[in-house]
C-alpha positions in Angstrom: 94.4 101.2 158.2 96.1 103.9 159.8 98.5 103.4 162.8 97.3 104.9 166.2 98.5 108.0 167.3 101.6 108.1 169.6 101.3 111.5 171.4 105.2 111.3 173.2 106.3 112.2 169.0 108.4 114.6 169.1 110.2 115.0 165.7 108.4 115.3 161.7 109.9 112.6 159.5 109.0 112.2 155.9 109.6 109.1 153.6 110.3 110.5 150.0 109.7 107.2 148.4 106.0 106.9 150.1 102.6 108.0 148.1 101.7 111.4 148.6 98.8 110.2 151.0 101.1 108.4 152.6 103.4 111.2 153.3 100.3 114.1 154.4 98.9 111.6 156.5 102.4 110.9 158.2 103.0 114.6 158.4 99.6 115.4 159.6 99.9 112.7 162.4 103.1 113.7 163.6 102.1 117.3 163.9 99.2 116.6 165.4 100.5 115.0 168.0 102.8 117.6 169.1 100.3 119.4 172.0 100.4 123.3 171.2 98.1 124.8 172.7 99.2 128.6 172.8 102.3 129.4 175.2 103.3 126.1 174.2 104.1 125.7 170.7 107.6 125.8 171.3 108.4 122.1 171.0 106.4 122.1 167.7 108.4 125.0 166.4 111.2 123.5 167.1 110.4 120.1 165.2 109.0 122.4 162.3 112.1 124.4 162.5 114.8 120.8 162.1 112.3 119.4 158.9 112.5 123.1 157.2 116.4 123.5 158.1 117.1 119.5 156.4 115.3 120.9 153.3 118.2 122.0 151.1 116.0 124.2 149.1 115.1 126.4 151.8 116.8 129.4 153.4 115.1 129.0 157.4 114.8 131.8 159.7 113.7 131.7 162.9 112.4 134.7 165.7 111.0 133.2 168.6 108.4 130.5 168.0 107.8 131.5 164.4 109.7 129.5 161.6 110.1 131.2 158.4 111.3 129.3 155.3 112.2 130.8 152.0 113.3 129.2 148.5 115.7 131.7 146.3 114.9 130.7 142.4 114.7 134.5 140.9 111.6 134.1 139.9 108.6 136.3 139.0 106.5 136.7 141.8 106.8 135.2 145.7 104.4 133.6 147.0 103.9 133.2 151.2 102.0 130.2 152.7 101.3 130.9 156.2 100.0 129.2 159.1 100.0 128.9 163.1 101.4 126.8 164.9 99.4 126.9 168.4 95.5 125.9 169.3 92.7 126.8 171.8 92.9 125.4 175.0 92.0 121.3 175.0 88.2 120.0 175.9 89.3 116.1 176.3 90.5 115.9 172.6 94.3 115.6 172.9 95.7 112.8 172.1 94.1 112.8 168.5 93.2 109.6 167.0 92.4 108.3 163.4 89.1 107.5 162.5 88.1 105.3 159.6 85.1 105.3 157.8 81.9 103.7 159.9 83.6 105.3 163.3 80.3 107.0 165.2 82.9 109.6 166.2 82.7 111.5 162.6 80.2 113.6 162.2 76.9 113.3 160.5 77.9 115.6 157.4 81.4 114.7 157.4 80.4 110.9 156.8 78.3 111.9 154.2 80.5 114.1 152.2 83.1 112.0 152.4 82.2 108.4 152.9 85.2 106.5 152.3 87.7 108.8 153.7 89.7 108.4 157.3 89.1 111.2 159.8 91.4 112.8 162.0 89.9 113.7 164.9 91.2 116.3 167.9 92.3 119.8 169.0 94.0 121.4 166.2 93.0 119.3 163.1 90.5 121.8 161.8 92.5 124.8 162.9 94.8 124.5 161.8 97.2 121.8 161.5 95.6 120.1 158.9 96.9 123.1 156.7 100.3 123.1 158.3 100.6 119.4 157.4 99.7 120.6 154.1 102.5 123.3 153.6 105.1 121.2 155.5 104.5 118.5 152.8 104.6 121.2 150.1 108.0 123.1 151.6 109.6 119.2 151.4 108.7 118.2 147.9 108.4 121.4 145.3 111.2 121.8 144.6 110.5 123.5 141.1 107.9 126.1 141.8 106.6 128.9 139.5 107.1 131.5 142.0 109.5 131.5 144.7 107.8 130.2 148.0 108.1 131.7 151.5 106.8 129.4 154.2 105.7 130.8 157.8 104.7 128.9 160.5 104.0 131.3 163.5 103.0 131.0 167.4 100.5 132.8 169.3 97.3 133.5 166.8 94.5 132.5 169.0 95.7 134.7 171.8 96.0 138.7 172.1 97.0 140.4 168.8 100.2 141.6 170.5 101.7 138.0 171.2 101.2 137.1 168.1 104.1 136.0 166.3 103.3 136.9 162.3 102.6 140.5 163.8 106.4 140.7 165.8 108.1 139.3 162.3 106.4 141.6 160.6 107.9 144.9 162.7 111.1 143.0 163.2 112.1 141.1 159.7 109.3 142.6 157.1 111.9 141.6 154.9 111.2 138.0 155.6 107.7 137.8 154.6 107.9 140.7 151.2 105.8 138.8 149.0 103.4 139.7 146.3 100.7 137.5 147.3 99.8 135.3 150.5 97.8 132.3 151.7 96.9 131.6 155.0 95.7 128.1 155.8 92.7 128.4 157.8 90.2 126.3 157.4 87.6 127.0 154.5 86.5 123.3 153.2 89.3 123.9 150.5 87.3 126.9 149.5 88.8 130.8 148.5 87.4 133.2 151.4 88.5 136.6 150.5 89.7 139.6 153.2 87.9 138.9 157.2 86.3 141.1 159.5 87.9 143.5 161.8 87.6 142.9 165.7 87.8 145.0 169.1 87.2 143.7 172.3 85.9 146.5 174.9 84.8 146.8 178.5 81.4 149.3 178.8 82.1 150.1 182.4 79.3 151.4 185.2 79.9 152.8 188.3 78.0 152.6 191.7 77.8 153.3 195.1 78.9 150.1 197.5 76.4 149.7 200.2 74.7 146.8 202.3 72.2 145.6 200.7 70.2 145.4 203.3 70.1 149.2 203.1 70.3 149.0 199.5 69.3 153.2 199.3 73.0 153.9 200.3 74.7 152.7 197.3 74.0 152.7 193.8 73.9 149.7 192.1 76.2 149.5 189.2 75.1 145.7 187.5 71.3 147.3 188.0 72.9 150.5 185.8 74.4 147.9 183.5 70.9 147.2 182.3 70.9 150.1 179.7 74.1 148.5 177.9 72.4 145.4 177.2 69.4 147.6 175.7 71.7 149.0 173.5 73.2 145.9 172.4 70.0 144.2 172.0 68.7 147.4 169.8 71.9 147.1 167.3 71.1 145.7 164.3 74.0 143.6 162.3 74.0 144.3 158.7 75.7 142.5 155.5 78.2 144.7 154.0 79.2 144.0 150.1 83.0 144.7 149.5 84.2 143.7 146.3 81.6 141.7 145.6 81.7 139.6 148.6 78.6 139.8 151.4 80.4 140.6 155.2 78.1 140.2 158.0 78.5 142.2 161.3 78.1 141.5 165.0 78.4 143.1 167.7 77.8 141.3 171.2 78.2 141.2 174.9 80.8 138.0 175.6 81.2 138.2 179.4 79.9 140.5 182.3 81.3 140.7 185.9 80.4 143.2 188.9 79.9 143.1 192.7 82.3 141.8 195.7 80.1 139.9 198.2 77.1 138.6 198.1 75.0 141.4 200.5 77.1 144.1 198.4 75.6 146.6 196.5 78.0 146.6 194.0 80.3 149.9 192.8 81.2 148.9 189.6 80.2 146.5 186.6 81.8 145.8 183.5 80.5 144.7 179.9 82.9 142.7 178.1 81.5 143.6 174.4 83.3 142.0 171.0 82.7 144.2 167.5 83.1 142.8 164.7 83.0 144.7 161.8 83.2 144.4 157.7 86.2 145.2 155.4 84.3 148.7 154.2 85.5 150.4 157.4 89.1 151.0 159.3 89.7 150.4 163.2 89.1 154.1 163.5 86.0 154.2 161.7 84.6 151.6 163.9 85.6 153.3 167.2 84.0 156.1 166.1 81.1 154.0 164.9 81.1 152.8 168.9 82.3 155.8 170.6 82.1 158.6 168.6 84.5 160.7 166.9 88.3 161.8 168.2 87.1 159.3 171.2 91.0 158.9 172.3 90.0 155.7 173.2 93.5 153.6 172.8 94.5 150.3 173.8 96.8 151.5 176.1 95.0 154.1 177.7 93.1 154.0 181.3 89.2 154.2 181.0 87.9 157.1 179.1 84.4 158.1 178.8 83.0 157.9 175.3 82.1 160.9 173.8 79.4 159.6 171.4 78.7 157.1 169.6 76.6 153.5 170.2 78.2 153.6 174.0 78.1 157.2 174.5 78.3 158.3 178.5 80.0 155.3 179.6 82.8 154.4 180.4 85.3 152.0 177.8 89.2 150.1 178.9 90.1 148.6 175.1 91.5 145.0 175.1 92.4 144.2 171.6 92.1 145.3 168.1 92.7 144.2 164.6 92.0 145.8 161.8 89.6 144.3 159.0 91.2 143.7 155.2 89.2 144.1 152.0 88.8 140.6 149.8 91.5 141.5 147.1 90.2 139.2 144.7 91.1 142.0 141.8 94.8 140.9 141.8 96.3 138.5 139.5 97.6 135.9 141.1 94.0 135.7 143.6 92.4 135.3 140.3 94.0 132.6 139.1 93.8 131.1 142.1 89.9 131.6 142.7 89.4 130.1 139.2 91.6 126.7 139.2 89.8 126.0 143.2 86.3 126.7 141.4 87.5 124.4 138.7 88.3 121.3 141.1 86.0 122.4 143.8 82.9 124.3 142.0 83.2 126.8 145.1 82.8 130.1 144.3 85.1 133.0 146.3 83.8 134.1 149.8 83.8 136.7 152.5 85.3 135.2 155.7 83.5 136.5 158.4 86.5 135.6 161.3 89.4 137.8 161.9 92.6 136.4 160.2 96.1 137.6 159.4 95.1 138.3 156.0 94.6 141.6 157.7 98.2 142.0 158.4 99.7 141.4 154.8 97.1 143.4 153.9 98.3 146.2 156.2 101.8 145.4 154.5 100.1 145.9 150.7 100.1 142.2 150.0 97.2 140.7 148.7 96.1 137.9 150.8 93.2 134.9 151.0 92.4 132.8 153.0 92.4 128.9 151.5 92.6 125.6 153.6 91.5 122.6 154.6 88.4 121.6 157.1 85.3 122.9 157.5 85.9 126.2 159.3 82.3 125.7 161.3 84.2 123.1 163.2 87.6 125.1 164.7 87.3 125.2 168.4 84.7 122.3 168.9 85.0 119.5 170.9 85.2 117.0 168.3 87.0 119.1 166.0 87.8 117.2 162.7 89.3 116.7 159.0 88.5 114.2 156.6 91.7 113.6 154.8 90.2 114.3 151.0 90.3 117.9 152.3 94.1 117.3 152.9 94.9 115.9 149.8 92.5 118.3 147.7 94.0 121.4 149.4 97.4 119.9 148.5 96.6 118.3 145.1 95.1 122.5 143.8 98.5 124.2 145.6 101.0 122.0 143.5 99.1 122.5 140.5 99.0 126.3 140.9 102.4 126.4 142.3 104.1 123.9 139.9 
């Protein structure tokens, strides 16, 4: 049986001389008992940082809330395992707790994939500390690796792009994370899911006349005008892109909608909060033009511009965030291996991975990158987000082999 969870931990401790289950599990409980959601990771870095820094195989920098760990063998090829560090916001599932086999809290498909494995069960487990457990295990115990190993564990990824804190060490150490191949750990059911998606997040504004609306002919009503937006976006039609072999489906969807400032108001303005998501076949510009239209000089830190052309042509657009998308690179060497020894334990063929990741940003660096971790990715953000620990100890059994 597993012990309860005792969410006042505050420190990782690993006992060398226990099973490898018993150590993941221990890892995997400690972390997850460490609340991160984003803006607070820091006492979880910090814990990540002292386990790293009593490692004496491992060179451990630190910028912020991100922890970077590096071994120095002179070997081939390096080799980066990456994950986050923070969460979404809790939905009543912090502290997380242990559930064995016959609990009603697993779910129906977990129980029967995996009917005689515990279940850890709460914020973070699925994305993605089950994975961080994972690589903290792995930075502790290989100690004689066939490439040399650069472990990040970085803050702020399920927030704005520019907080997050892969994308500061990036402009402010590259030299940190030079690598010829990365891995991040999100969750893929111990799966390969090759490059992600590009995302933008836009306002479509409209503009009125304020009035009362009990002489509603005064005005102009800007959430009436707003009507024509959700025409358009119901008109769009997401298509499945194949890059490299791999299927990428699009979307592109209205996620929030405000207007008005009383209730007998006509109101002046209205805005369209609208999330793009596109495949790996186009760049960020080739999307804003897809939306806007060509030589739009539509920015994320310009004032709102009126769109030129494009699928929102006439209308106003403020840009909140972009990221660009990053093809599958599943042609480079060490990806191939890779794919083939997780088909050969798992029988799961490579993938697209239709969420944004920071594949994107090794890939902006000329690293090949994939995507490979534990849970079932269907499950990050849920309410009863969880990980049956067979995924913890397949993801870790397929990276020593590959690594060792």
């Amino acid at each position: 049986m597993h012990a309860s969870s005792d969410s006042s931990a505050t420190a990782i401790n690993l006992d060398i001389h226990s099973s490898e289950r018993s150590q993941l599990d221990a890892v995997f409980e400690q972390i997850m008992n460490m609340y991160s959601v984003s803006d607070n990771e820091h006492a979880l870095a910090d814990a990540v940082e002292a386990f790293l820094m009593k490692q004496q195989h491992l060179e451990v920098h630190r910028l912020g809330d991100t922890v970077v760990a590096l071994t120095h063998r002179n070997r081939e090829a390096r080799v980066v395992l990456a994950g986050h560090l923070d969460t979404v916001p809790v939905i009543n599932n912090f502290p997380p707790r242990w559930l064995e086999p016959g609990d009603p809290l697993i779910r129906p498909e977990i129980a029967a994939a995996h009917p005689s494995s515990a279940v850890m069960w709460g914020r973070g487990s699925v994305d993605m500390k089950a994975s961080d457990a994972v690589m903290l295990y792995l930075a502790a115990t290989l100690t004689n690796t066939r490439y040399d190993l650069t472990f990040v564990f970085y803050d702020h990824e399920e927030v704005a792009a520019e907080h997050n804190g892969l994308r500061k060490v990036a402009q402010a150490h590259p030299d940190w994370i030079q690598a010829d191949f990365a891995i991040i750990g999100e969750p893929t059911s111990c799966a390969i899911e090759g490059g992600c998606n590009g995302t933008m997040r836009f306002d479509v504004v409209t503009h009125g006349v304020a009035a009362h609306s009990a002489r509603a002919w005064m005005g102009r009503n800007a959430i009436h005008e707003a009507a024509d937006i959700l025409n358009r976006l119901n008109a769009f039609e997401p298509r499945v892109f194949i890059v490299d072999g791999l299927e990428y489906q699009e979307g592109l969807n209205a996620t929030m909608i405000s207007g008005g400032s009383g209730t007998n108001v006509i109101p002046e303005e209205c805005r369209v909060h609208v999330n793009y998501r596109f495949a790996p076949d186009k760049s960020i510009e080739e999307a804003k033009s897809l939306m806007f239209g060509e030589h739009s000089g539509i920015r994320l830190d310009s004032e709102e511009v009126k769109a030129p052309g494009g699928i929102f042509a006439g209308y106003g657009i403020v840009m909140h965030d972009e990221s660009p998308s990053a093809r599958p690179g599943m042609d480079a060497p060490l990806s191939t291996s890779l794919a083939q020894l997780v088909l050969e334990q798992t029988k799961q063929e490579p993938r697209a991975k239709m969420g944004w990741t920071d594949v994107a940003r090794f890939s902006q660096l000329g690293t090949p990158a994939v995507n490979f971790g534990a849970g079932d990715p269907l499950l990050a953000h849920k309410h009863d987000e969880q990980v049956p620990v067979d995924d913890v100890i397949t993801m870790a059994d397929i990276l020593t082999q590959w690594l060792s």
